[in-house]
C-alpha positions in Angstrom: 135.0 102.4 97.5 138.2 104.0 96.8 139.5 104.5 93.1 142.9 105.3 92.1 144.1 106.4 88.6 147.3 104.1 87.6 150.9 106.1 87.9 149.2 108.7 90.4 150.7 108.8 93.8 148.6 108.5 97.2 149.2 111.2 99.9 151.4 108.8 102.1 153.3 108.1 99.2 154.1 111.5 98.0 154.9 112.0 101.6 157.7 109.4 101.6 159.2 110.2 98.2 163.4 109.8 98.3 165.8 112.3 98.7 166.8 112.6 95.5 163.4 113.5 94.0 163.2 115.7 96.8 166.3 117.5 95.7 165.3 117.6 91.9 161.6 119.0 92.5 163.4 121.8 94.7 165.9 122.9 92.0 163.2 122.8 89.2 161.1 125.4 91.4 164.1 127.2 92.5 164.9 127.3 88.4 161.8 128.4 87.5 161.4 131.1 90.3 164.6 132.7 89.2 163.5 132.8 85.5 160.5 134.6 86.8 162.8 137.2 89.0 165.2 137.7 86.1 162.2 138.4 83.6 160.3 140.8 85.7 163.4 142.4 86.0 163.8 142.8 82.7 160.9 144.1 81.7 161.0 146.6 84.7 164.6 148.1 83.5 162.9 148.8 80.3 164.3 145.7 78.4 160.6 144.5 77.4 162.0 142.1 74.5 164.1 140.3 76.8 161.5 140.0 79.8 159.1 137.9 77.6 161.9 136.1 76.6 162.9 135.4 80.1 159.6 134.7 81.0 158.6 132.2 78.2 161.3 129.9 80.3 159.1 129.6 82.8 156.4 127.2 82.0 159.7 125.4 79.8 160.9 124.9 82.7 157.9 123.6 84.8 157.1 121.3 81.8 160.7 119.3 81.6 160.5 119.3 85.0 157.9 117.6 85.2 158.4 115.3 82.5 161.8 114.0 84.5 159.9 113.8 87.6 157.1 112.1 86.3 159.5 109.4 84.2 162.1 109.2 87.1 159.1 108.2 89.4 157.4 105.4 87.5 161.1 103.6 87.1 161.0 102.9 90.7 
């Protein structure tokens, strides 16, 4: 008996998402990575204040991201 949870994807549809979501789940990781390079070299140079700062973009960052993938998905 197999169950699925509405608005969750299945492994061969995750496999075969388009292009475009593709290119948007690549550039919010590539976004978030460098927020994470820029903060921990911050706080590394001595510029503690702005690390966190920095930093605190991060999960900002994963969340939106998210949130547009998650919204751009179900309009399919």
């Amino acid at each position: 008996m197999s169950t699925s949870v509405p608005g969750t994807a299945t492994p061969s549809e995750a496999q075969s998402s388009s292009p475009s979501l593709t290119k948007a789940r690549n550039s919010i990781l590539f976004a978030a990575a460098a927020s994470l390079l820029v903060s921990v070299a911050l706080w590394f140079s001595g510029h503690r204040e702005e690390g966190l700062f920095v930093g605190l973009w991060v999960p900002s960052i994963l969340g939106v991201g998210n949130l547009f993938l998650l919204t751009r998905g179900s309009t399919r």
